[in-house]
C-alpha positions, -999 to +999 in steps of 0.1 A: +000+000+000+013+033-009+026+051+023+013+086+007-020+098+011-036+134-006-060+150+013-085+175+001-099+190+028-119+220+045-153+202+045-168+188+075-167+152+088-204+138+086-221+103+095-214+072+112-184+051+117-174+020+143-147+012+161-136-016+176-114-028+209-090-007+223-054-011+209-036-007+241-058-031+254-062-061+230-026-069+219-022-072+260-047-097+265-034-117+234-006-121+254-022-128+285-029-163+265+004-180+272-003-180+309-031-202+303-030-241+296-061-242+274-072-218+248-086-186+246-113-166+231-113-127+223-138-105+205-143-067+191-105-071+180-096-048+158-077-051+121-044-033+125-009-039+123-003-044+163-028-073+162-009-089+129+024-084+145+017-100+182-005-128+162+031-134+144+049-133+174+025-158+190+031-179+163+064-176+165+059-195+201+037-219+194+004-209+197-022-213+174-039-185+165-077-190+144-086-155+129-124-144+120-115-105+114-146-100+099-164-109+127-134-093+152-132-128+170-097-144+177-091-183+191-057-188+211-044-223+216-013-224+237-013-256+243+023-260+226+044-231+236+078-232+224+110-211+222+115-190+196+144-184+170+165-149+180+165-141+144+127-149+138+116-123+172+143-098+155+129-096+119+091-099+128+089-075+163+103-049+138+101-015+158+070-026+184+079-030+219+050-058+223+079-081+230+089-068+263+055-078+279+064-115+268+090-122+293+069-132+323+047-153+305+075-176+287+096-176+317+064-191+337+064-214+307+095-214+289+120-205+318+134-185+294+126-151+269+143-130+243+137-092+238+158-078+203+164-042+203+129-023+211+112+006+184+076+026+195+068+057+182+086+089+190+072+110+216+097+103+250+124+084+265+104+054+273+128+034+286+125-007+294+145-007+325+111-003+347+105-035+329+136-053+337+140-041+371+105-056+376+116-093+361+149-092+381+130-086+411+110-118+408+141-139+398+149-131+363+184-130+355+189-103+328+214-106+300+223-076+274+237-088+244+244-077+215+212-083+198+189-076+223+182-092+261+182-126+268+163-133+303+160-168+321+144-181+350+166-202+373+135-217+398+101-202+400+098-165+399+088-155+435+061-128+442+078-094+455+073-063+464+072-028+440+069+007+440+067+027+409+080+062+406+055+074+383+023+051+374+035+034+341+012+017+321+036-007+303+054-010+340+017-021+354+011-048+325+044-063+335+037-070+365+005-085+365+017-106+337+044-122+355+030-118+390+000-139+385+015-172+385+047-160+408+046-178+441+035-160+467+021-124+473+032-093+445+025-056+458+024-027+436+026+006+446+019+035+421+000+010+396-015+024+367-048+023+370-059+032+328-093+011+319-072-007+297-050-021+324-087-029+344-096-047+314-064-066+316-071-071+351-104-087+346-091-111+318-064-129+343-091-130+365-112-151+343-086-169+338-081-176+376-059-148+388-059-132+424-060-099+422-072-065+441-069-031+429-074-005+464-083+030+458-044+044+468-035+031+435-017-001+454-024-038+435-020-073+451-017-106+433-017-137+450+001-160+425-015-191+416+000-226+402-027-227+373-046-207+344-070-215+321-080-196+290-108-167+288-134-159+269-137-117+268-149-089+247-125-064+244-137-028+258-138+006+229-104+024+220-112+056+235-084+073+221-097+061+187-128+078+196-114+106+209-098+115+179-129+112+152-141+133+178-120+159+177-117+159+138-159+163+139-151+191+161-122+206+140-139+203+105-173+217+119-190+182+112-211+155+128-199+121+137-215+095+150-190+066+169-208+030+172-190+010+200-179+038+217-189+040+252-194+063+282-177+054+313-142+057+300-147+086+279-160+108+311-129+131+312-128+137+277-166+144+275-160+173+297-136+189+282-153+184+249-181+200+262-161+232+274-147+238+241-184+242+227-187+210+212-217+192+214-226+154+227-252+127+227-244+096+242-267+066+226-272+026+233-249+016+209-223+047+202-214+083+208-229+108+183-201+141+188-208+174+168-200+213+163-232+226+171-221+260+151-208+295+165-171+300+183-156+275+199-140+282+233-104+285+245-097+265+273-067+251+300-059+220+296-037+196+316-028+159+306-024+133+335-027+094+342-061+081+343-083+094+358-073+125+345-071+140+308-053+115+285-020+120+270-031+104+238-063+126+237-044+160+238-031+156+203-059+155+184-078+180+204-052+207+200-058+205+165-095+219+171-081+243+198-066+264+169-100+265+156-112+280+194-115+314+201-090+328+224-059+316+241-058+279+248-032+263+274-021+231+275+003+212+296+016+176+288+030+160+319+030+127+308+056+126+282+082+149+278+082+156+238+049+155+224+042+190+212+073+180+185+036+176+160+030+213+161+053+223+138+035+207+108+006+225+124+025+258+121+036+253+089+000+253+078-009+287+095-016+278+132-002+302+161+012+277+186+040+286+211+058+258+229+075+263+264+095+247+289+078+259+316+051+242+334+020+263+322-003+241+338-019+242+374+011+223+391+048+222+386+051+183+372+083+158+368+096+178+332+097+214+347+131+213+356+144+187+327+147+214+302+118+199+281+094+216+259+061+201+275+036+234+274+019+254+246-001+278+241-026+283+211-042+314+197-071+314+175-093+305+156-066+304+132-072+290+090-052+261+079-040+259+044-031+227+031+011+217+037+030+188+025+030+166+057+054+141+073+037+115+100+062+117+131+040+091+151+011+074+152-010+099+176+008+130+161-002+110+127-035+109+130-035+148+143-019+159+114-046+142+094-073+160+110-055+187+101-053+185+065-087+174+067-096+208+083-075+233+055-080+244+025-064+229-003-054+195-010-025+181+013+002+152+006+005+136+039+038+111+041+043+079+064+007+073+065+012+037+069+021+044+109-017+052+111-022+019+103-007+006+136-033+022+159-066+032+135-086-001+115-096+007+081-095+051+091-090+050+052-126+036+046-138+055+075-128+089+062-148+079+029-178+071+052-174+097+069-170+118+028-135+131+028-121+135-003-087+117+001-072+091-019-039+070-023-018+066-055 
């Protein structure tokens, strides 16, 4: 497929679209499937190149994986789990970091795992060694090499005690995948608490897991010997969401989102809903529109769930140059993910970028010399740019930009969109964009 995609935009976004189970969410409990000694079901899964590449790597271990993607359904047979070739991890993994979170499952199986070199997307440090300070504490014995990181288990990992410096999400997946069938007791302190992590939590659960969640953000796991396979339907992406709603918002349009749902959504509603947009949640979906007149300028802060998500903040600032006034926002989540407003610049958008922290708290980046607040002036036109996808967030930000100017823009890398949005292609035709791909 061609990685270019032209964009003729400056009309607004109207009619209905679905989306299915959240990324961050379903390649997880795909993994979750080699705890288990009999197989497992998952539905709403999505078509998109996370789920192709953790199917692979599945495959890659033995594990039998049945695919009905028209009907979002996938069947997961572990029953003959097996190392891996170093070279086979290397060349399929590519640049995901899906590969980390299969350490504590193989070494509970395996007694031994193989990480290569680790990509992701480009918006912060995002370093592994939360994650392999986590598997030493249970018993792992790390080994860099030159090709990646080789772990092993000498005896059963053993259930320990962890406290998290900042709530990771990938930190908190970690441990309830290996902690589960640990012996003994695992406490985390400063868990993530995302609904895609509760999601996680309820699939080990079904599956025969121990587990508590307390409201201090503190989880226990009592290990067990034994799992079995679940049977689960995989909650909404609410980022997906998130962003066709702000691109309704941006282009002045109407958008309804089947399989998007409420509870999860709640922070972003609000804030929605202070900008001036317009919401109507139904049985099956979210219908999100621009109900005409100015939108409003707000301040905006990002933080860990419960609070306003990192991965919504993109796509909304792109509507926040079509607000009235001077909007603030501060990221405090990842240190370098205003580096997608210069495209937006570059196509007539006043946005300033500080160091400071602009928000209503100093956070962990004021003093690292990171450019993690902005403010944006508006409403501003866009006119239509030549446009470089940096990431797969920033990606799909861009987009609704060039969906909001006036012109026709060439949009480059689109294939990272691909990673994190099923079919947005057919979608933006259903939705009657005018783009196309050579």
């Amino acid at each position: 497929m061609n990685d270019l995609l032209y964009v003729n935009g400056g009309n607004p976004l109207e009619g209905t679209i679905t989306v299915r189970g959240a990324k961050n969410f379903v390649s997880k409990a795909m993994v979750a499937s080699l705890l288990g000694e009999s197989p497992s079901v998952l539905r709403n899964v999505p078509q998109i190149r996370d789920v192709a590449v953790v199917t692979g790597l599945l495959e890659l271990h033995g594990v039998t994986v049945k695919a009905d993607a028209e009907a979002g359904v996938l069947k997961l047979d572990p029953s003959n789990v097996e190392s891996a070739h170093v070279a086979d991890i290397d060349a399929h993994a590519g640049s995901s970091r899906i590969p980390i979170l299969f350490c504590g499952p193989l070494l509970h199986r395996l007694g031994e795992a193989f990480i290569p070199d680790l990509g992701g997307c480009r918006i912060g440090d995002r370093p592994i060694n939360y994650h392999l300070d986590i598997l030493r504490q249970f018993g792992a014995v790390v080994d860099k090499r030159a090709n990646g990181i080789h772990l092993r288990a000498p005896r059963r990992l053993q259930g320990t005690k962890i406290a998290l410096p900042y709530p990771s999400v990938g930190a908190t997946e970690q441990l309830l995948l290996t902690a589960v069938r640990a012996e003994g007791i695992t406490e985390l302190a400063g868990a993530a608490i995302e609904p895609e992590i509760m999601d996680l939590i309820a699939v080990l659960q079904k599956m025969g897991a121990i587990i508590s969640v307390d409201t201090d953000r503190v989880i226990r796991i009592e290990g067990v010997d034994r799992l079995d396979g679940y049977s689960h339907t995989a909650l909404g992406d609410r980022i997906e969401t998130a962003s066709w709603a702000s691109a309704a918002l941006a282009t002045g349009g109407d958008v309804t989102i089947k399989g998007a749902t409420q509870p999860e959504m709640m922070t972003f509603l609000n804030t929605f809903r202070k900008v001036g947009g317009r919401f109507d949640v139904q049985e099956d979906g979210i219908r999100f529109w621009h109900p005409g007149g100015d939108l409003r300028s707000i301040v905006l802060e990002t933080d860990v769930h419960p609070g306003f998500m990192t991965d919504w903040q993109q796509p909304l600032v792109v509507a926040l140059t079509q607000a009235t006034g001077l909007s603030i926002v501060h990221e405090t989540v990842y240190e370098n993910r205003f580096g997608f407003t210069d495209a937006l610049r570059q196509m007539g958008a006043t946005i300033q970028v500080y160091k400071e922290c602009l928000g209503g708290r100093d956070c962990r980046f004021g003093q690292r010399n990171f450019h993690h607040s902005a403010v944006v002036s508006g409403p501003t036109p866009l006119a239509a740019a030549d446009i470089e996808v940096p990431d797969l967030r920033g990606g799909f930000s861009h987009l609704i930009a060039a969906l909001t100017a006036k012109g026709t823009s060439t949009v480059r890398g689109i294939s990272l969109i691909d990673r994190g949005y099923e079919a947005f292609q057919d979608k933006l035709v259903a939705l009657g964009a005018d783009v196309s791909r050579d």
